[in-house]
N, C-alpha and C positions, 0 to 999 in steps of 0.2 A: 588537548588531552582527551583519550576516548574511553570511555566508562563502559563497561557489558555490562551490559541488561540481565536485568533476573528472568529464569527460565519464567514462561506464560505457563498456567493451569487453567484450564477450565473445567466448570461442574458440570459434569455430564447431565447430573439430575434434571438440570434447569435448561439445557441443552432441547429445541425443539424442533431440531431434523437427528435425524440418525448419524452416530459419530465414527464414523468409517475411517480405515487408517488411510495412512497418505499411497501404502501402494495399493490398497481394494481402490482409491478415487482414480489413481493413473491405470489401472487396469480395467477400469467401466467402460461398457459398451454406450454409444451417444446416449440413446433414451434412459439409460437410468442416470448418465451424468447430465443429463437434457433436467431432469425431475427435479434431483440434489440443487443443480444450481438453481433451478426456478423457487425452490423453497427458501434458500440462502436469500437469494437476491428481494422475496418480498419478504421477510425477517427486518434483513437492514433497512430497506425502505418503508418499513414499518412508519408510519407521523404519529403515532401515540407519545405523548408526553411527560407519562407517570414516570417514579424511579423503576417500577417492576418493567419497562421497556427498555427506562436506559440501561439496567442490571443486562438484561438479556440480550441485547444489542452489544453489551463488552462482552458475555460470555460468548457470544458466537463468534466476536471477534479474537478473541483469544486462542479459539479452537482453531481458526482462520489462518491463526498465523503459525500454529505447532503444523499444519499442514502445508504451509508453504513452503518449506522448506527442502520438501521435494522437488526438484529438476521441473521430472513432467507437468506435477499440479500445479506449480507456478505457473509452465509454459499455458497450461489451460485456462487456469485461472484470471492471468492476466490478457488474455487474450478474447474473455468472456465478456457476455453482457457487466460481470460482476464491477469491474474495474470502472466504466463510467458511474456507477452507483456509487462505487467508496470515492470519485470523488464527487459526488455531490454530495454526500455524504460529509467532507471536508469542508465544503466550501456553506455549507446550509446549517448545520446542525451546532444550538450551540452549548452543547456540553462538550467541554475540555479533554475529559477521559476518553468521549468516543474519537473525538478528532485525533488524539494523540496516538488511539489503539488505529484509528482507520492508516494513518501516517505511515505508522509502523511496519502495517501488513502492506501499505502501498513497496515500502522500503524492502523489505522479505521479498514479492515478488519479482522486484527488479534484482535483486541482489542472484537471486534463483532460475528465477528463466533465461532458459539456452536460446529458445529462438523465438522474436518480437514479433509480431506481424505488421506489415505495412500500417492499417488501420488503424490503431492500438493509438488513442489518444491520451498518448506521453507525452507531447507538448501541452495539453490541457493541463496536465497534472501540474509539469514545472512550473506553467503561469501561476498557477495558484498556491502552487509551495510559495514560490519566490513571495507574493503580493502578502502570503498570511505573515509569512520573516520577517517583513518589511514592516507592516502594519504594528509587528510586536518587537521588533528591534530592541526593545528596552527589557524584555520581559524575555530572560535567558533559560528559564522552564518551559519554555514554547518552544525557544531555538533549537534546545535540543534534543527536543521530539522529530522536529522538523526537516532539521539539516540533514540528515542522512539521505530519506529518502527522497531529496535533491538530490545530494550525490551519487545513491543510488541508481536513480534514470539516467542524471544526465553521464555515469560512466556505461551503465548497459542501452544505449543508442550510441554514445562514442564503439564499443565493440559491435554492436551489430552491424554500423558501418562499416568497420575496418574488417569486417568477415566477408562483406559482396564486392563478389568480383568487377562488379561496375558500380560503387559506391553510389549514391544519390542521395540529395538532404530528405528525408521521407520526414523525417521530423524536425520540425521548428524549435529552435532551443534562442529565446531572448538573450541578448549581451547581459539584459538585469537578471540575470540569472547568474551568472560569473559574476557580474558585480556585488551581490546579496552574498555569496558563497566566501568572495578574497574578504569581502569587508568583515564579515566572522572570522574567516580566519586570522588575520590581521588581529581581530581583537581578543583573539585565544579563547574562543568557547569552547566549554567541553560539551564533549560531544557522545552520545551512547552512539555506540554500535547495534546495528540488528544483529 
């Protein structure tokens, strides 16, 4: 069963790079989308520990994810420094709200980007989807932050395969990945959609 998501809001107020729409971000020339994302990227990687960080770290993620939802910004996005961030960001950080909004946009991006690039470490991502599903198997508020954006990569690497005209495995995708995915399914979690 798959559940849609409540549309994301975030507060601009509290917002601490400038909130540019999704087509002024696909329309920036490198150096000023060089800047945005260097702002973004030390934000999230922010180590302060108060709640007024974790607040700010989901509001920026929020923003994150009303933006990903563009084609281009995804394509850029996910193909930036940003993406190894959120997931270290996943795999380090341990407030539940950030890891389930980092999930999310991980989810959104794949869902959204037209073309992956070789590099783009999406097998990183699925090890650690799969290992957090795993870890929390029992615990069905996690699973279904989670599962998607499994299924979200592991379908946009199946397409960007089937797009090259000399297919090649460029990404690593574990069998505990299919195994973690049929065994939810099997056991009927519901599921939010991005």
């Amino acid at each position: 069963q798959i559940m849609k998501q409540v549309p994301v809001r975030f507060d601009l107020k509290t917002l601490h790079i400038p909130t540019y729409s999704a087509e002024k971000l696909s329309s920036m020339k490198d150096t000023d989308w060089n800047d945005f994302l260097q702002r973004v990227c030390s934000l999230l990687d922010s180590t302060e520990k108060n709640t007024g960080a974790a607040r700010s770290k989901l509001n920026l993620l929020y923003y994150l994810c009303t933006v990903a939802v563009h084609k281009e910004v995804a394509s850029r996005l996910i193909s930036s420094q940003l993406f190894p961030i959120l997931i270290q960001q996943l795999r380090a950080v341990a407030n539940w709200d950030i890891r389930a909004r980092v999930a999310r946009l991980i989810g959104l991006l794949a869902l959204h980007t037209s073309e992956l690039e070789e590099n783009v470490p999406v097998s990183e991502a699925i090890i650690l989807l799969t290992e957090l599903i795993r870890e929390n198997f029992r615990n069905s508020k996690l699973k279904q932050c989670l599962l998607p954006a499994l299924g979200e990569l592991l379908y946009l690497i199946a397409s960007q395969e089937e797009k090259r005209e000399h297919p090649r495995e460029c990404w690593v995708v574990p069998s505990a990945a299919y195994t973690v995915l049929m065994r939810c399914l099997r056991e009927g979690v519901r599921l939010f959609h991005c």
